[in-house]
C-alpha positions, -999 to 999 in steps of 0.1 A, spaced: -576 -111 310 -588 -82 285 -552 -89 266 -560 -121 253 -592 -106 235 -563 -83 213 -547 -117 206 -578 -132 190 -580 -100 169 -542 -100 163 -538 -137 150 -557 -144 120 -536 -107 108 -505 -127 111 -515 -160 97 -533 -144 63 -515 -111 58 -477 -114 70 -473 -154 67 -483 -157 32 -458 -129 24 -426 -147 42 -434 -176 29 -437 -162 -7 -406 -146 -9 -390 -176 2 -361 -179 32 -365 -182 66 -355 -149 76 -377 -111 82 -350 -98 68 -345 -109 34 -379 -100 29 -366 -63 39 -338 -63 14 -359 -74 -13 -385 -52 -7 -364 -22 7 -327 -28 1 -297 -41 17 -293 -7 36 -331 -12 53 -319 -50 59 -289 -39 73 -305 -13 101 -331 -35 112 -306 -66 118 -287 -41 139 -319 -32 157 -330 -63 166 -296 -73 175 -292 -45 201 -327 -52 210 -318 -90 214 -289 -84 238 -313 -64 262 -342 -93 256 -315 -122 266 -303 -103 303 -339 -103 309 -345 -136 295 -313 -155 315 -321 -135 347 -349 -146 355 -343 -183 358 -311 -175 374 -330 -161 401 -345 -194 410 -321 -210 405 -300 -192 429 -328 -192 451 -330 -231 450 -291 -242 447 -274 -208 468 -254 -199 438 -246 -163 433 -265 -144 400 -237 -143 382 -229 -178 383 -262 -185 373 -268 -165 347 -232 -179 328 -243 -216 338 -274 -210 323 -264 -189 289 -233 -218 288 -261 -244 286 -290 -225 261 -258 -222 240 -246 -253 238 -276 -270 227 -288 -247 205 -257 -248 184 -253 -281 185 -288 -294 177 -298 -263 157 -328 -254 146 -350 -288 162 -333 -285 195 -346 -248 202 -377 -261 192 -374 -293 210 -368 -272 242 -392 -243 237 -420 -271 242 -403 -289 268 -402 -252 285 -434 -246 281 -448 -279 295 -428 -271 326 -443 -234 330 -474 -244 329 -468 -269 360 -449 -247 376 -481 -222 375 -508 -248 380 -487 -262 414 -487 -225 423 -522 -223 419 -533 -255 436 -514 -248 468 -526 -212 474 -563 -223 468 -551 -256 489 -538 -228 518 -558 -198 514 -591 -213 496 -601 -204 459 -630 -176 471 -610 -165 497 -579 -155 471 -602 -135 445 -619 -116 482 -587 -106 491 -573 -94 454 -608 -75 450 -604 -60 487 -568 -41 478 -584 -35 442 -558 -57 424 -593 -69 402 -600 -43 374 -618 -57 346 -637 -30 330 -622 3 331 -632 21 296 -615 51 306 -599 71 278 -570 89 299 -541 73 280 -521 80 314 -545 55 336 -521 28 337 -547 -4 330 -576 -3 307 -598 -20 281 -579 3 254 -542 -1 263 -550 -36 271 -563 -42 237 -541 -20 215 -515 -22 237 -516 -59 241 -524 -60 197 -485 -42 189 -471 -64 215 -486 -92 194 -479 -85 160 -440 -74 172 -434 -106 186 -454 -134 161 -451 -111 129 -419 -93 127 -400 -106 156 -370 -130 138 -368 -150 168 -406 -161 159 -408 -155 122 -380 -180 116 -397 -211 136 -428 -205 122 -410 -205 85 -391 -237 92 -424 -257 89 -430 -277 55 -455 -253 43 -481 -220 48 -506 -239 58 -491 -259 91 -474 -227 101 -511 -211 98 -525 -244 117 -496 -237 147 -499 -205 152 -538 -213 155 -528 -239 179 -511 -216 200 -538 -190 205 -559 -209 233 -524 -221 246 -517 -186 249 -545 -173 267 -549 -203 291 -511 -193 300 -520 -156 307 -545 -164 324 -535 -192 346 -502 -166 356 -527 -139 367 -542 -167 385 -514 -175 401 -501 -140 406 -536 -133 426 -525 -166 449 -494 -150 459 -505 -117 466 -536 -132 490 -505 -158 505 -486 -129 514 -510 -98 523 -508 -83 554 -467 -92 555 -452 -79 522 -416 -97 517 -406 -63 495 -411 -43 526 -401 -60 555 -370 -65 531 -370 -99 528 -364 -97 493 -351 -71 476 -369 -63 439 -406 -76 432 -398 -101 407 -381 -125 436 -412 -125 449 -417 -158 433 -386 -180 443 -391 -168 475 -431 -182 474 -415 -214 463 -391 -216 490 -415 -209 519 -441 -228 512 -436 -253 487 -397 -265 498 -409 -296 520 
C-alpha cells in the first residue's frame, strides 16, 4: 500500500518535467530525444539496452499467462508461451499502434475481474475479517516499518523511493510507455491520461494485495509449495483458480 504514495509523488514529475520535453522535441520515440541531446552514439547504447532489457521483460511477460493457460487447457509451457507470443505478434503488427492500445485496455479490464472474483470468493469462503486475522497472525501485514537498515527487505523508505525509480523507469523513460503516451494529439491529453491512470493504478495494487492476502488465508495451514503440489510460488495462482473456482 505505502508504494502507491511514491506514485502520487512520482506522476505530476512525469507529466510537467519529462512530457513537455518529448513532446517538444517532437517524434514519438525516447530515443531521438537522446541523439539530439546526446548523439547517435548515446541513442545507439540505450536502444541496445533496452532491447536486451526487453528480451528479458517479454519471457517474464509471456510466461506468466502461459502458466494459466497451461494450467486451464493441459498444454505444456512451451506450447504456450509460442501460442501466446504467435498471437501478441500478430495483432500488434497488423493493427499497429491502436491495436496494442486497443488490447492493453481490454487487458486491463480483464485483470481487474480476474482480481475482484478472487477477492469476492475468498471473503465468500474464508470471510473478509477472518482473511486480514489470519495475514496479521503470520505477520504478512507490515504497514509502518520506518526502519533505516537499507537491508530490511520492506519499509516506508524502499517502498517509497524504491517504488518512485520503479515509476519514473517505467512511465518516463521506458519506450514501451513513452511512445503510447506520445501518440496522443497533444501535451495536454497525454498529461490528462496519465492523470487518469494514477487512481487506476493504485486501486490495481491494491486490490492484488488484497487478493494476494485471500490466497494466503485460503491456503494456510496446507502450503501447495511445500507439500509440492506446485512447484515455484508464482503457480500459486492457477492452481487457486483451479481448486476452487473450476465448478
Amino acid at each position: 500500500m505505502i508504494i502507491n504514495i511514491s506514485y502520487i509523488i512520482c506522476t505530476p514529475i512525469v507529466c510537467y518535467m519529462y512530457l513537455p520535453i518529448f513532446y517538444n522535441r517532437g517524434g514519438a520515440s525516447a530515443y531521438e530525444y537522446l541523439e539530439q541531446r546526446f548523439g547517435k552514439l548515446t541513442r545507439t547504447a540505450a536502444s541496445v539496452a533496452f532491447t536486451l532489457q526487453m528480451v528479458l521483460y517479454n519471457g517474464i511477460v509471456l510466461f506468466a499467462p502461459s502458466l494459466a493457460l497451461s494450467a486451464v487447457t493441459g498444454l505444456d509451457k512451451l506450447t504456450a508461451v509460442l501460442s501466446i507470443g504467435c498471437i501478441c505478434t500478430f495483432y500488434s503488427t497488423i493493427g499497429g499502434m491502436k491495436a496494442v492500445l486497443i488490447t492493453d485496455v481490454f487487458q486491463s479490464i480483464l485483470m481487474i475481474l480476474a482480481v475482484y472474483i478472487v477477492i469476492i470468493h475468498g471473503i465468500t469462503s474464508v470471510g473478509f475479517t477472518e482473511v486480514f486475522k489470519r495475514a496479521n497472525e503470520d505477520g504478512r501485514i507490515e504497514f509502518f516499518n520506518f526502519d533505516l537498515d537499507p537491508t530490511t527487505r520492506h519499509t516506508v523508505w524502499s517502498q517509497i523511493i524504491g517504488g518512485g525509480f520503479i515509476f519514473l523507469s517505467l512511465y518516463a523513460v521506458n519506450q514501451a510507455q513513452v511512445q503510447r503516451l506520445l501518440t496522443v494529439k497533444d501535451l495536454r491529453t497525454s498529461q490528462k491520461s496519465l492523470w487518469i491512470s494514477l487512481p487506476i493504478l493504485c486501486f490495481l495494487s491494491l486490490s492484488t494485495c488484497w487478493a494476494g492476502l485471500t490466497i494466503y488465508a485460503q491456503y494456510q495451514g496446507c502450503d501447495p509449495l511445500s507439500t509440492k503440489r506446485i512447484s515455484q510460488p508464482d503457480q500459486l495462482l492457477p492452481l487457486y483458480v483451479a481448486d476452487y473456482l473450476s465448478d
